[in-house]
N, C-alpha and C positions, 0 to 999 in steps of 0.2 A: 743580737741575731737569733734565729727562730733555727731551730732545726731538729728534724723526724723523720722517719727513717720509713719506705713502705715499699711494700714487693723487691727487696732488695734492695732498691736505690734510696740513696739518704739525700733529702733535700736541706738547702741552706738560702734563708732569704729574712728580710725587714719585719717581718710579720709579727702582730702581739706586743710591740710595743706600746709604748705608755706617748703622751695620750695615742688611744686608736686611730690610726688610719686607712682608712675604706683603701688606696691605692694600693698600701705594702699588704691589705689582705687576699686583693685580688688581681696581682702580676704572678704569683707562681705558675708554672707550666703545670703540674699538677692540677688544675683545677681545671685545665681544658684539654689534656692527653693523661690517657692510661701509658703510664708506660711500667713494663715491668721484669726483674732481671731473673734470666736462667740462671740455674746452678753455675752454671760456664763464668757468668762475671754476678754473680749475685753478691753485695755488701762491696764490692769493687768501683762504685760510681756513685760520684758525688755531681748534682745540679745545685748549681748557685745562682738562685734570680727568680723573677725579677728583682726589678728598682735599682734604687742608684746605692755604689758603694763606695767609700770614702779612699778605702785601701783596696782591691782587688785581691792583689798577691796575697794579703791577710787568709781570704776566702777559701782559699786552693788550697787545701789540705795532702799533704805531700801520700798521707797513708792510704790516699785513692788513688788505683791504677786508670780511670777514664772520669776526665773531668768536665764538665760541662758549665759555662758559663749561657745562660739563657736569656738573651735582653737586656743585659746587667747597663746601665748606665752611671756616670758621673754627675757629681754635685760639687761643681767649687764657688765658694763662695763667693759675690763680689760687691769689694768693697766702698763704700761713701765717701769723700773725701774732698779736696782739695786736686787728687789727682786723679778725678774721675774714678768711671767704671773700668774695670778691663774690658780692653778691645778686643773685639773679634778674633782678632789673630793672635793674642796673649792669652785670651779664653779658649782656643782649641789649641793651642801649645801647651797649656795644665794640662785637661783634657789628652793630648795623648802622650804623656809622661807619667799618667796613670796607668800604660798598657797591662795584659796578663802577659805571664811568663810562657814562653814557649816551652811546650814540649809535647813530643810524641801522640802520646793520648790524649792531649787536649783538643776541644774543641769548643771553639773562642766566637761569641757573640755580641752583640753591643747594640743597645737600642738607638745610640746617637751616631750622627753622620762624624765623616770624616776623622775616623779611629782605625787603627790597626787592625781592629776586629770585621769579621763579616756582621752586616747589618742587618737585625731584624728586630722589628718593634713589640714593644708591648703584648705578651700574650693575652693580655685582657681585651683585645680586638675581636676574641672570640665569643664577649661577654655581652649577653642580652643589653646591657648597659648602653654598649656602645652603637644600639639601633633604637634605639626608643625613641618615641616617635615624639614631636615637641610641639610645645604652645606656642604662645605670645608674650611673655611677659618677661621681666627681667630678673633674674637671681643674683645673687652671690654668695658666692662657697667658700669659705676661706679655708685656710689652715687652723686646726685646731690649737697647734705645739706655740703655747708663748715665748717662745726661745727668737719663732719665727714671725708670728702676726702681734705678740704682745698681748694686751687685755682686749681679747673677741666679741666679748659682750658688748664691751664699751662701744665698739663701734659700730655693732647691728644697732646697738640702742642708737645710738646719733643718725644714724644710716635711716632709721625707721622713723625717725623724728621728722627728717628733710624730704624722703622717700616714702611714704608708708607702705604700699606697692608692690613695692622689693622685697623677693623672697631672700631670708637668710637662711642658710645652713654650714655649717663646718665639713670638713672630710672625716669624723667621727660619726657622721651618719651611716645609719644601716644600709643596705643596696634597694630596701625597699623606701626609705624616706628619700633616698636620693632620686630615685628612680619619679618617685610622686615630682619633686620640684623638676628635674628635667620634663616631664610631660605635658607640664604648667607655662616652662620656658621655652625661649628661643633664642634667649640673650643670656652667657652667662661671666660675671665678674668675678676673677679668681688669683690665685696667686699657689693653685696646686698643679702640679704636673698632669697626673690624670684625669681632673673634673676637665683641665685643658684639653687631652685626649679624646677622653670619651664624648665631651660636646663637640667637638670637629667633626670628628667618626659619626656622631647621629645628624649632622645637618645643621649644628648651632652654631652658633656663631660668638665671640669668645672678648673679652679684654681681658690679658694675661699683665696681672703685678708682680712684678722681681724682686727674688731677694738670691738670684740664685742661678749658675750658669744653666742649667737643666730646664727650667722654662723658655730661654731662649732654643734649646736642644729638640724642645718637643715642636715647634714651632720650624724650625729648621727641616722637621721628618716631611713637615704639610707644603713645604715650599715655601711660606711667607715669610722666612728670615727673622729676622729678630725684631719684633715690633713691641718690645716689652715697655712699659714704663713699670722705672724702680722706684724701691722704697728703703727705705731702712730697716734690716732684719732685726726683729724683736723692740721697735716703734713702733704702740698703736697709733699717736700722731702721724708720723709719717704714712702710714698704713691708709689712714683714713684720708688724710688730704690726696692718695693718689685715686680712693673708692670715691668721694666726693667729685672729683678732677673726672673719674671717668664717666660719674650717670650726668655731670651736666655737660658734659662736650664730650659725647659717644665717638668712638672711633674705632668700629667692629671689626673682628678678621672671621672671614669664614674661607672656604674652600669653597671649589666648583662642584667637585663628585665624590659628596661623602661615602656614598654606596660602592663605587669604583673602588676609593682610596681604602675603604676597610675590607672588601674583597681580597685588593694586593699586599695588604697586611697581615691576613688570614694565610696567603698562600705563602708570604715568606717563613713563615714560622712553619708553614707544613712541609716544608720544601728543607729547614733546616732539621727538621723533626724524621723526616726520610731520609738525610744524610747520615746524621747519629744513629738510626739505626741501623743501615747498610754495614756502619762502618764498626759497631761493636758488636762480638759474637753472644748471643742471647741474649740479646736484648731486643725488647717490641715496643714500639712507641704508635698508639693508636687514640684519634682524635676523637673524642668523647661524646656520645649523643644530646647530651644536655652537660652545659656548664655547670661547676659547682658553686658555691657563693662562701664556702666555708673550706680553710684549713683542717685537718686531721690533729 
């Protein structure tokens, strides 16, 4: 975990991990509100988020008197087998057995439906990313972490052999290389939370590979329910027979009004961003004229 401390408030989130991830760099609330603490509660408040955390409670550090969960979502894993995937209804029963702890001063977020927490998505809804304007062509983004997609190469190479077409990229891309292949596309093939995000939100159109309840989660925010097809986490075989399986029998999701949809994403998080500070004394949480692309 990532964590730095600025105008008082100490943030806690994914960030700088190994390998890099463009999503856990750019869900802090930091990068798209100033917010900053009086003398009154300065070094008193801890924000935890974005992205998804395994343990929550872990998160919440007891030696802050105002705590902040912001987007935070869940990641459970599901597994291959004999007895299938987890169901639906097994998959939001983990999911809300992961809740935060109640108390007083906290104030409890969650990027995924049907949790405990109030809902608000992904602060990177505020990010240039998420409107950029698209081509024609078809991508795929994978996951960089071999834990998750396995050997990545291997499979852009075979990808590019049958394809040649097809843009590849990982989520270790800069926001300006990603930015380049979304501009390009229209289409894009993935197995990341956010590249799934941000192409909804610009108007793309998406096949989302599973290895993980949180793709169905993001999915879930746009209304199209769970339309994932899985693979087996950290099989580039399996990986690639499900990327092969999607460029030659396409089965797109898009949304109706991506313009709309990232508007009322925009507003829940300002909406949640003017109750926090209503409700702690000296503190000012004010929404930033230009997005940052970088941590502190």
């Amino acid at each position: 975990m990532y964590k730095f401390e600025k105008d008082g408030v100490t943030y806690l989130n994914n960030a700088r991990g190994v390998p890099f991830n463009l999503g856990d760099e750019l869900c802090s609330p930091f990068l798209y509100y100033r917010i900053h603490a009086a003398p009154a509660c300065s070094g008193q408040v801890l924000v935890v988020g974005g992205g998804a955390f395994e343990t929550h409670q872990s998160a919440l550090a007891d030696e802050y008197h105002y705590r902040i969960t912001w987007a935070v979502g869940n990641s459970a894993s599901i597994d291959r087998g004999i007895k299938g995937f987890l169901s639906r209804r097994r998959r939001r029963r983990r999911i809300e057995e992961q809740t935060f702890p109640i108390h007083e001063t906290a104030f409890l977020s969650s990027r995924d439906l049907g949790t405990s927490e109030e809902f608000v998505p992904c602060p990177s809804c505020h990010h240039p990313i998420a409107e950029v304007a698209r081509g024609d062509r078809i991508g795929l983004v994978l996951n960089a972490n071999p834990r998750v997609s396995g050997n990545v190469e291997r499979i852009f190479a075979e990808v590019k052999a049958r394809h040649p077409d097809v843009l590849c990229l990982t989520n270790e891309a800069s926001v300006q290389d990603l930015r380049a292949l979304m501009q390009k596309t229209d289409r894009i093939i993935t197995n990341s939370y956010h590249i799934t995000y941000w192409s909804l939100l610009s108007g793309g159109k998406v096949r989302v590979l599973s290895y993980s309840s949180k793709l169905a989660s993001v999915l879930d925010i746009f209304g199209v329910g769970d339309q994932t097809v899985r693979f087996e986490k950290g099989s580039a075989t399996s990986l690639l027979k499900t990327v092969v399986a999607a460029l030659e029998a396409p089965r797109w999701l898009a949304i109706d009004d991506s313009e709309g949809t990232r508007t009322r994403f925009r507003r829940l998080n300002a909406a949640f961003a003017s109750r926090i500070e209503s409700s702690i004394p000296g503190l000012s949480i004010v929404l930033r004229e230009e997005s940052l692309d970088e941590l502190p």
